[in-house]
C-alpha positions in Angstrom: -12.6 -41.7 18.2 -15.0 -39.9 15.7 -15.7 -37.2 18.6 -11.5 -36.5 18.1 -11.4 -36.9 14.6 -14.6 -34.1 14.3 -13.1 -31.7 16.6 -9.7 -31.9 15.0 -10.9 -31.4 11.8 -13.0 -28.2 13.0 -9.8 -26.6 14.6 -7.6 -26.9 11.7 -10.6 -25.5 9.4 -10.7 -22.5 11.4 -6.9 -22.3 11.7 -6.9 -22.3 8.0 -9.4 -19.7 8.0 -8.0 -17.3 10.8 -4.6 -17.5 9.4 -5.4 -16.7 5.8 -7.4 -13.7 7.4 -4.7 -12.4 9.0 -2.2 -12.9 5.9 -4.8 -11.0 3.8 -4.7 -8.4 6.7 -0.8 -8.3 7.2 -0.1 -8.2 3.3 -1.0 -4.8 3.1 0.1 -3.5 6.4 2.2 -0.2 5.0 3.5 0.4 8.6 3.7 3.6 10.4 3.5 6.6 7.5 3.7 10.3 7.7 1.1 10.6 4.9 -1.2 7.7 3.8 -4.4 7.0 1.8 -6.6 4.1 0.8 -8.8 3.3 -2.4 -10.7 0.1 -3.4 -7.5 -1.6 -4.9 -4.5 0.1 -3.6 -3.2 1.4 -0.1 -0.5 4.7 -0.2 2.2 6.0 2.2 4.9 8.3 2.2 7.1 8.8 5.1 9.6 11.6 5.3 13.2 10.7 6.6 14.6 12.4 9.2 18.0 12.9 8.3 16.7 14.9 5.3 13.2 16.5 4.8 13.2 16.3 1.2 14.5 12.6 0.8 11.2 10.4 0.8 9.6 6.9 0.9 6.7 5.9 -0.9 5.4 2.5 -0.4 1.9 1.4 -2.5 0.3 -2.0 -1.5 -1.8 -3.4 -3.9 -4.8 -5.1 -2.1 -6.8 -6.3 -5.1 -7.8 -9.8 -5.4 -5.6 -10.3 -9.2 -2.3 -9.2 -8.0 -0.8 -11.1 -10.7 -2.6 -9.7 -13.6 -0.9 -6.1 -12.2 1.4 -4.9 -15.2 3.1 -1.7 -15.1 2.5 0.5 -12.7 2.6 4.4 -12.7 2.3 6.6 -9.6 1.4 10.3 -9.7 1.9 12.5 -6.6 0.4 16.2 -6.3 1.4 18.4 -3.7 0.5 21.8 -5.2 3.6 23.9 -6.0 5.4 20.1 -6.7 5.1 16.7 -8.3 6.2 13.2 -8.8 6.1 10.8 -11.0 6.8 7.4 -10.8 6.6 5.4 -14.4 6.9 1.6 -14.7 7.0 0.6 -11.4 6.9 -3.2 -10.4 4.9 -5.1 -7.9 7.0 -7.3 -5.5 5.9 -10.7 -4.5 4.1 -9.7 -1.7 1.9 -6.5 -3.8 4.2 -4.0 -2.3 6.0 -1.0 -4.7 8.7 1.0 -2.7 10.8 3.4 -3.7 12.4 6.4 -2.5 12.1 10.1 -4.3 13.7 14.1 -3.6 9.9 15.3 -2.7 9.9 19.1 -0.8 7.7 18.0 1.1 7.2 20.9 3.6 5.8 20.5 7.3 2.6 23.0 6.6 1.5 20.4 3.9 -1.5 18.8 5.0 -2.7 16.4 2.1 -1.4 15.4 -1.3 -3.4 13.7 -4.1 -2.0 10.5 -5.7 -3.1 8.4 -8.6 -2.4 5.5 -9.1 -2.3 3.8 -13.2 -2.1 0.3 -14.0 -3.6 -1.9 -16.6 -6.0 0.4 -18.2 -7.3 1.3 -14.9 -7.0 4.9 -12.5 -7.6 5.3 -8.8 -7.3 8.6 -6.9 -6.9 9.1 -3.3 -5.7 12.0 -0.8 -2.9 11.3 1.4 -3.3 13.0 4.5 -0.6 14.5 7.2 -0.9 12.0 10.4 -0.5 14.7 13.1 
C-alpha cells in the first residue's frame, strides 16, 4: 500500500513539474513570424499579411519572471528609411501585446531593430527576415 501511495505521489510530482515546464514554454510561443527576435525579458515578431504588404502584425511576449509588475509598455521599430512606434501598450493575461500597424515593410529588408521600454527598463534586439 505504501509502494502505491510512493509511486503515485512521484508521478503527480513530475506531472506537476513537466506541465508547468511546458506552460512556461508554450506562454511565449509567438508562432510562425516573418521577422522575430529574442532578449532576456521579451520575445518579438512581426508577420506581414498577405493581402497587403504594408498591413502588419506585431506580437511581443513578455517572458520575464514579474509579468505583473509590467506597467506601460512602449515598442520602437527601426527599419531604416521607416519607423514605428507603439506607446502605452498593455500586456494581456497571458504576457502577450498584439497589435497591428501600416509598416512598408519591403521584401529586400533583411533585419529591423526594436526596443522595447517598460518600467524604467530598455531592451534592444534585431529582428531578422526568416527566409
Amino acid at each position: 500500500m505504501k509502494k502505491g501511495f510512493v509511486f503515485l505521489l512521484l508521478c503527480s510530482i513530475i506531472g506537476i513539474f513537466i506541465f508547468n515546464g511546458s506552460t512556461i514554454y508554450r506562454s511565449c510561443d509567438i508562432g510562425s513570424q516573418t521577422y522575430s527576435a529574442e532578449s532576456s525579458n521579451w520575445k518579438a515578431g512581426i508577420t506581414v499579411k498577405k493581402e497587403n504588404s504594408n498591413q502588419v502584425e506585431l506580437t511581443l511576449c513578455y517572458k520575464g519572471s514579474n509579468m505583473k509588475n509590467v506597467n506601460l509598455i512602449d515598442f520602437d521599430v527601426d527599419g531604416g528609411g521607416f519607423g514605428f512606434h507603439l506607446e502605452d501598450g498593455d500586456l494581456n493575461k497571458e504576457g502577450f501585446l498584439k497589435f497591428e500597424a501600416n509598416i512598408p515593410l519591403e521584401d529586400k529588408i533583411k533585419s529591423l531593430e526594436g526596443t522595447v521600454h517598460w518600467n524604467d527598463h530598455t531592451e534592444s534586439m534585431t529582428l531578422l527576415k526568416k527566409e
